[in-house]
VMD Tcl script that draws the C-alpha trace (Angstrom):
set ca {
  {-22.21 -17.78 7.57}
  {-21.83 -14.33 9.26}
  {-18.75 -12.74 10.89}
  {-18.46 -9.38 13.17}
  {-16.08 -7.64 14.86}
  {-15.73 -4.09 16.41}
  {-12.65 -2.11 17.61}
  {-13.66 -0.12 20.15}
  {-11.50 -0.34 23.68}
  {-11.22 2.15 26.25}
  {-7.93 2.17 26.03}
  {-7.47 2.40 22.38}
  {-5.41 5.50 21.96}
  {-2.61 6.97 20.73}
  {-0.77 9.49 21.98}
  {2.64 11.08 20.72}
  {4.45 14.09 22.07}
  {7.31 15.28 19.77}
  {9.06 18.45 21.33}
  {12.23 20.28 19.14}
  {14.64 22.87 20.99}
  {15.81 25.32 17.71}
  {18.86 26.86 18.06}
  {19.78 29.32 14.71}
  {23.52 30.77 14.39}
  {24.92 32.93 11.84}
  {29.04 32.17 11.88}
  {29.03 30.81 15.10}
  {26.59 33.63 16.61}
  {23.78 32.71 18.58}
  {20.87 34.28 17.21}
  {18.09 33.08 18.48}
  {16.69 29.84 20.85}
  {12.72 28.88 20.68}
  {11.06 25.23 21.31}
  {8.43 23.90 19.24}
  {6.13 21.18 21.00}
  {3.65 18.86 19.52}
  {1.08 16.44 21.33}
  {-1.17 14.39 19.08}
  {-4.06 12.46 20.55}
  {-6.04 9.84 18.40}
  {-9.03 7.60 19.12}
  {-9.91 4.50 17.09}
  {-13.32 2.98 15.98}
  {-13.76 0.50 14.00}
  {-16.35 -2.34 12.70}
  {-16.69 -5.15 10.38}
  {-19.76 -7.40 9.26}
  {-19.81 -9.57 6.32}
  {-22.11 -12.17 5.27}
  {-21.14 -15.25 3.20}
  {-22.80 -17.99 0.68}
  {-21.15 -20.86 -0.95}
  {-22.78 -22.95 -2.94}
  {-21.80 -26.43 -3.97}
  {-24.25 -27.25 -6.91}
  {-21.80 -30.36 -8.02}
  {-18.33 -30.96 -8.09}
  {-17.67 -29.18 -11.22}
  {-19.62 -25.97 -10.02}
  {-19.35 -23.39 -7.00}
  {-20.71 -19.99 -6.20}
  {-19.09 -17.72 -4.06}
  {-21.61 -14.89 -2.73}
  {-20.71 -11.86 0.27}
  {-22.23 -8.87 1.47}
  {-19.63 -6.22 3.81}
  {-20.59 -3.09 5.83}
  {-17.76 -1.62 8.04}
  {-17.25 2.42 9.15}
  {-14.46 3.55 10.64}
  {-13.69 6.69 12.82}
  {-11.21 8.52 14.33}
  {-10.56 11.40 16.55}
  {-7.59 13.45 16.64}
  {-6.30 16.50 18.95}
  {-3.20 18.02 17.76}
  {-1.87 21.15 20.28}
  {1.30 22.73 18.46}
  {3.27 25.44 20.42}
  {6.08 27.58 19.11}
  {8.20 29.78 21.79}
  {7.26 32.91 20.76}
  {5.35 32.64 17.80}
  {2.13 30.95 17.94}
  {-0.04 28.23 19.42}
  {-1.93 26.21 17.44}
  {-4.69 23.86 18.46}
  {-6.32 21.13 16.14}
  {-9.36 18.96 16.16}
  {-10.08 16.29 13.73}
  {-12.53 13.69 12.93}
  {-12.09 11.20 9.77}
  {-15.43 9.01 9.20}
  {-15.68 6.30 6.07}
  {-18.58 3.85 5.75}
  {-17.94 0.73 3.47}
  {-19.91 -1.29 1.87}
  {-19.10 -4.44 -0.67}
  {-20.80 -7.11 -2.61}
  {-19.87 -9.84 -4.78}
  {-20.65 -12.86 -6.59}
  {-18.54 -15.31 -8.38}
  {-18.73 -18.52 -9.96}
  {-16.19 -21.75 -10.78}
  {-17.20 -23.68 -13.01}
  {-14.42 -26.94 -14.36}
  {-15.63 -27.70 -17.99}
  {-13.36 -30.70 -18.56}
  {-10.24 -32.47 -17.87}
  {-8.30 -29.57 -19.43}
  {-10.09 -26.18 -18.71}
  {-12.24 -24.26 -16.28}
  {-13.32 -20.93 -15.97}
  {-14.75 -18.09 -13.53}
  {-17.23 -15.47 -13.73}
  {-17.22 -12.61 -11.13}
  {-19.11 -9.51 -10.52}
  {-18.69 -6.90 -7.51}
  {-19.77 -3.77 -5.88}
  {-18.35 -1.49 -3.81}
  {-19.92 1.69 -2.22}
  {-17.93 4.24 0.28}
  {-18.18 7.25 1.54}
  {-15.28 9.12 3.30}
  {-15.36 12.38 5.41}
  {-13.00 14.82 7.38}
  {-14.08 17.49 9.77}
  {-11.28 20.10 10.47}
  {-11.25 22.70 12.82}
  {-7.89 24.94 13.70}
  {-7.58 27.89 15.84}
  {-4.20 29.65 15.52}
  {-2.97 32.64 18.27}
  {-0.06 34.17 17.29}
  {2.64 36.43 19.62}
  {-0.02 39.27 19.60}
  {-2.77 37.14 20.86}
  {-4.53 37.32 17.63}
  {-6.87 34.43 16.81}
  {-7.51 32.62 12.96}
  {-9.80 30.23 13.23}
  {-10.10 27.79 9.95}
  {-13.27 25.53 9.49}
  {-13.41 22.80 7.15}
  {-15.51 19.75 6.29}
  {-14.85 17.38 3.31}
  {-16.55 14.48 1.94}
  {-16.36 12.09 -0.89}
  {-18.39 9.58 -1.93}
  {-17.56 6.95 -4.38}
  {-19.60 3.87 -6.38}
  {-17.34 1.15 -8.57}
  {-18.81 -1.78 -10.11}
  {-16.47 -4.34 -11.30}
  {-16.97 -7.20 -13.80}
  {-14.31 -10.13 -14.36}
  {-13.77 -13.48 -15.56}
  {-10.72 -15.58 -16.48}
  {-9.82 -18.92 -18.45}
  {-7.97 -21.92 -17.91}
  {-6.79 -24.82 -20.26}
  {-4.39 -27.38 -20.49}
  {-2.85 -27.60 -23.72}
  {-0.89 -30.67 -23.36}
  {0.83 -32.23 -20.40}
  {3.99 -29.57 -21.04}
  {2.43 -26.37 -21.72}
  {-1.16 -24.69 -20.15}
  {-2.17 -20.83 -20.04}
  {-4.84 -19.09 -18.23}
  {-5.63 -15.37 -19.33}
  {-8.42 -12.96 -17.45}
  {-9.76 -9.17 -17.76}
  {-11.03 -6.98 -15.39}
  {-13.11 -3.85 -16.12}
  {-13.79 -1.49 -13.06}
  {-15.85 1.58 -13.17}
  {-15.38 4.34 -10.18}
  {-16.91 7.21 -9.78}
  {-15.96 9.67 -6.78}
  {-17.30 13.01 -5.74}
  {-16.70 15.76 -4.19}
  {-18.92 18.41 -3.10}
  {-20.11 19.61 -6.93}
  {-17.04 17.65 -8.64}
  {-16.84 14.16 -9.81}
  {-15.02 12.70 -11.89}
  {-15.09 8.57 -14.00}
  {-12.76 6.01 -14.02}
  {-11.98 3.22 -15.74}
  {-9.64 0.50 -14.52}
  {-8.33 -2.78 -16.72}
  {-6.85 -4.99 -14.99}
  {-5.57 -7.86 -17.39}
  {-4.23 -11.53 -16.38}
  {-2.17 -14.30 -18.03}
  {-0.25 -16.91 -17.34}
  {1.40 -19.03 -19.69}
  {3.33 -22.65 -18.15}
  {5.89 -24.72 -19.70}
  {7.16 -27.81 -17.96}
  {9.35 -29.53 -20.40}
  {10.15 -32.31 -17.29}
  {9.22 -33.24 -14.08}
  {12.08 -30.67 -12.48}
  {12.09 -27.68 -14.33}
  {9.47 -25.55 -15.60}
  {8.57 -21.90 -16.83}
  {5.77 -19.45 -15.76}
  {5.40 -16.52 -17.74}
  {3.36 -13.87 -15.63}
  {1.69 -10.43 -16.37}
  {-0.36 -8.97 -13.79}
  {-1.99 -5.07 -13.22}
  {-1.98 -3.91 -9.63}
  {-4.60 -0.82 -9.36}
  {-4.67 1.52 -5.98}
  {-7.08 4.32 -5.13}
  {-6.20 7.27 -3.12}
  {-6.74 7.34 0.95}
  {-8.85 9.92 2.70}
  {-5.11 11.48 4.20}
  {-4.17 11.77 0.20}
  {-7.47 13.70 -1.22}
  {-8.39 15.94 2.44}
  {-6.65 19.43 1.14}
  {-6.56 20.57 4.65}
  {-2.81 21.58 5.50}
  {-1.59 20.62 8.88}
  {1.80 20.97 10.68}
  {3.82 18.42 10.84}
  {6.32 20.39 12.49}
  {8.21 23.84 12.43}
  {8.90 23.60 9.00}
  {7.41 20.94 7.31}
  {3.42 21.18 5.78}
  {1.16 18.74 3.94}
  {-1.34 18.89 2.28}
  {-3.97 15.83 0.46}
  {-4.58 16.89 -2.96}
  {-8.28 15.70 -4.11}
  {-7.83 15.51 -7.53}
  {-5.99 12.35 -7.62}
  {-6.75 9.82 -9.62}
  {-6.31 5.89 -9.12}
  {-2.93 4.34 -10.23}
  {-2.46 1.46 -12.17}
  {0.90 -0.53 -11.98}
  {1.66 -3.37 -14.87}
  {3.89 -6.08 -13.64}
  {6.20 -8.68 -15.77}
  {8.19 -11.60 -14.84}
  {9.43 -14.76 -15.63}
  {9.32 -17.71 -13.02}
  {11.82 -20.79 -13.49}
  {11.42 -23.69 -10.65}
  {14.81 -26.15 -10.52}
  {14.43 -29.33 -8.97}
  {10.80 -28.92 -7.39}
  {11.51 -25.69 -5.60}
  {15.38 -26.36 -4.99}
  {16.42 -23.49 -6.95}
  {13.98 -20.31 -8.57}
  {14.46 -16.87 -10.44}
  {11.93 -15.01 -11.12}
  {13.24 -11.82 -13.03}
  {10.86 -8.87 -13.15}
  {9.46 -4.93 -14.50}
  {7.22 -2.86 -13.19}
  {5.51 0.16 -14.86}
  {3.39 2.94 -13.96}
  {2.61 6.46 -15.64}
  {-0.04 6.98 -12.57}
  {1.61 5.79 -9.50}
  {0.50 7.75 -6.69}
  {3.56 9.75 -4.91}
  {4.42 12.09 -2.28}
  {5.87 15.55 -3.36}
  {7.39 18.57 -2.20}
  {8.63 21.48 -2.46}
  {10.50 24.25 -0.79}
  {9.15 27.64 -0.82}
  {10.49 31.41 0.15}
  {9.87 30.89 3.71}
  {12.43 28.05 3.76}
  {9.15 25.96 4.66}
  {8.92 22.46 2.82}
  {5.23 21.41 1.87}
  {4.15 17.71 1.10}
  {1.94 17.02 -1.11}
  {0.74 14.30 -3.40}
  {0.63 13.42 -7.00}
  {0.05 11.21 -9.20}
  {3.80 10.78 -11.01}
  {4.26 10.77 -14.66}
  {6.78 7.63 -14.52}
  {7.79 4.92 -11.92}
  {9.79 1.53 -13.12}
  {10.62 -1.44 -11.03}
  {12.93 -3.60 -12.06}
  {15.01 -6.78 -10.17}
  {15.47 -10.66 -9.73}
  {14.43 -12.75 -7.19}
  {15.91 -16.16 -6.14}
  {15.42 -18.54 -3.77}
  {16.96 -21.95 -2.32}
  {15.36 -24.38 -0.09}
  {17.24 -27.60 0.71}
  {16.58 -30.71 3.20}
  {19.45 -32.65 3.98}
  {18.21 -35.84 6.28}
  {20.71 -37.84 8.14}
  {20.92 -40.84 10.43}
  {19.58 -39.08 13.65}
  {19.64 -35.20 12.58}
  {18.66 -32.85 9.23}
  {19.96 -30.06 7.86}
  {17.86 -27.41 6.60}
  {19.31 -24.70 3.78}
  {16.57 -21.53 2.84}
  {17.82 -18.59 0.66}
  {16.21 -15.74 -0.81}
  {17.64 -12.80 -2.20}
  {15.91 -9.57 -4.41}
  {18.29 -6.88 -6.10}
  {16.80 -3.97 -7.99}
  {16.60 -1.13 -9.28}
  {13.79 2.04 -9.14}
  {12.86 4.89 -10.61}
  {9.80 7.70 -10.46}
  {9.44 10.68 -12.36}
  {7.62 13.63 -10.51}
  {6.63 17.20 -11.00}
  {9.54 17.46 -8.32}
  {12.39 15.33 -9.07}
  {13.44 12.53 -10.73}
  {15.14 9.80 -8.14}
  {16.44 6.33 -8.93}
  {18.14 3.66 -6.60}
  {19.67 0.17 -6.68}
  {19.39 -1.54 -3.16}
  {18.73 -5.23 -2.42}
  {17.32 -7.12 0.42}
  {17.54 -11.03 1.60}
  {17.70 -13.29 3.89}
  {19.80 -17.05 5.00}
  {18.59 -19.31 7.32}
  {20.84 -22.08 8.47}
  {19.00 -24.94 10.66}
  {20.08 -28.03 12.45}
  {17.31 -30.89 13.50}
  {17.35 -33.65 16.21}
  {14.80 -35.84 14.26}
  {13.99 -37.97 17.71}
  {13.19 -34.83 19.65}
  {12.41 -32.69 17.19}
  {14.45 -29.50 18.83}
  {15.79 -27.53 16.59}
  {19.04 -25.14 16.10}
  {19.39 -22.16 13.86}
  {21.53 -19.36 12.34}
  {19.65 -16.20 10.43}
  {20.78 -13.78 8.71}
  {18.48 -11.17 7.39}
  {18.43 -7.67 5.72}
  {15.40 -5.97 5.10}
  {16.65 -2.89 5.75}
  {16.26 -1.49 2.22}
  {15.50 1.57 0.41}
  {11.77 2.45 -1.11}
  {11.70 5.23 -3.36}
  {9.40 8.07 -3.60}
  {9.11 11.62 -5.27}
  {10.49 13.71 -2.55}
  {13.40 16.27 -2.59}
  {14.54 19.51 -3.86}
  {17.12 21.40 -5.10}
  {18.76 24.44 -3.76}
  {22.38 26.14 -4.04}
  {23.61 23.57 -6.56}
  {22.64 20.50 -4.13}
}
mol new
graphics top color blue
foreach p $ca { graphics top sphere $p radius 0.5 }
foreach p [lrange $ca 0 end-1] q [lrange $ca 1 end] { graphics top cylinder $p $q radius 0.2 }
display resetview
């Protein structure tokens, strides 16, 4: 089978306008009065085409094969204007070509185990042209030219293993092993990535059982997070990518334990990085605060999850009960700061049901209005 699809609409862009009237005092003086406008226009392409095999050689064997291509582009104009001080006009174009191939294979040895075989490839490139041309209050002109590209090839080999001990207790346990190698103009650098897997069930009866989990998340950095152009993002805020980041690897624990066939759950959990990829900053002489990016030295995750469903069924109506609530606590460690937080999020969902006409009445409650940590913030003046 073969699926396409392209992005490309005349009226697909964006445009935002952000405008700031400054006012600065000194004990209740009026010094001074400016305005600081921004207008940012972007244009979107995009395109996707993948090509797909699956093979049924028997019921105890399958192979998966597909082939992706997609590119993306996009064009940005961003005119900055500060009263009195400069102007400031942008252009930007950020290309990346994809490509990505894989092959895997299931194969069910017996009544009690099964395994699968996997191998991938994945080829992008990624490129930013950048062109700037500043005129300050004297009508002098900077101009600042910049093109950057990276390339990148990862092969990626996996396979995992499942078995039924006994009709209480079955495992499954997996590695991955992914190579990457980007580059940059006359720099590259290697990378390896493990990504292990295991699982590890107990079911001592038909309502309650135990899933021990571990699991590695990996991430690589986006095109905005290695350019190291520096734009504006406005009159006193920078950033700037930083493309010697490196890919981050995040090792996740928990413990799931199912009451009642889904009734009741907790799954308690820890995360752990020493690579996470963050955004940074600092504030320098000019009282100007540049962003950045990093990849931190420590983040942690830890909380509990929990969730109840319930189905109540009456004569003519039902009640329906659904739960779920996460509390935890966060940490990362960057060249900046080091920030933790406790916050927790959840949601209650309280339904009524007319079983003959199947209407339906309902009370929600949700909050998912919760804080995510990252490695921004400074310190000045004791604060």
């Amino acid at each position: 089978s073969f699926e396409s699809y392209t992005q490309a609409l005349p009226l697909s862009e964006d445009n935002t306008t952000i405008g700031f009237n400054t006012s600065q005092y000194m004990n209740d003086t009026l010094l001074e009065t400016f305005r600081f406008d921004s207008d940012i226009q972007k244009t979107t392409f995009n395109s996707y085409n993948s090509l797909f095999y699956i093979g049924d050689f028997s019921e105890r064997t399958k192979l998966n094969v597909n082939f992706t291509y997609s590119n993306y582009r996009d064009d940005y104009t961003n005119s900055t204007v500060q009263e009195g001080y400069y102007v400031r006009e942008e252009i930007g174009i950020d290309k990346k070509q994809y490509t990505r191939g894989y092959a895997e294979l299931d194969h069910i040895i017996n009544d009690k185990s099964s395994f699968q075989l996997g191998y991938g490839n994945t080829w992008r490139e990624l490129e930013n042209l950048f062109i700037a041309t500043i005129t300050d209050d004297t009508n002098a002109v900077t101009n600042i030219n910049s093109d950057f590209k990276l390339t990148d090839m990862r092969y990626k080999f996996y396979s995992n293993f499942s078995y039924r001990i006994n009709k209480k207790w079955s495992t499954r346990a997996g590695i991955a092993l992914e190579t990457s190698a980007p580059k940059v103009e006359d720099y590259q650098v290697n990378y390896m990535i493990y990504q292990p897997l295991f699982d590890l069930r107990f079911s001592p009866s038909r309502k309650l059982n135990f899933t021990l989990k571990y699991r590695t998340h990996t991430g690589y950095p986006s095109i905005s997070q290695i350019n190291p152009f520096t734009s504006l993002v406005n009159p006193r805020m920078t950033q700037s990518g930083n493309p010697f980041l490196g890919p981050q690897n995040i090792h996740r624990i928990s413990m799931r334990i199912n009451i009642a066939q889904g009734l009741l759950s907790f799954e308690p959990y820890t995360n752990y990085s020493n690579n996470v990829i963050v955004k940074v900053g600092e504030l320098d002489a000019d009282n100007m605060f540049n962003m950045g990016f990093e990849n931190a030295e420590l983040f942690q995750r830890h909380g509990v999850k929990a969730n109840f469903n319930k189905f109540i069924r009456f004569t003519k109506t039902a009640l329906i009960l659904q739960a779920n609530l996460e509390v935890y606590n966060t940490r990362i460690k960057s060249s900046a700061k080091d920030h933790s937080l406790t916050d927790w999020q959840g949601e209650q969902n309280v339904f009524l049901m007319r079983l003959k006409t199947q209407s339906l009445f309902g009370l929600k409650y949700q909050r998912h209005q919760a804080q995510f940590i990252n490695g921004l913030g400074y310190d000045r003046g004791d604060v």
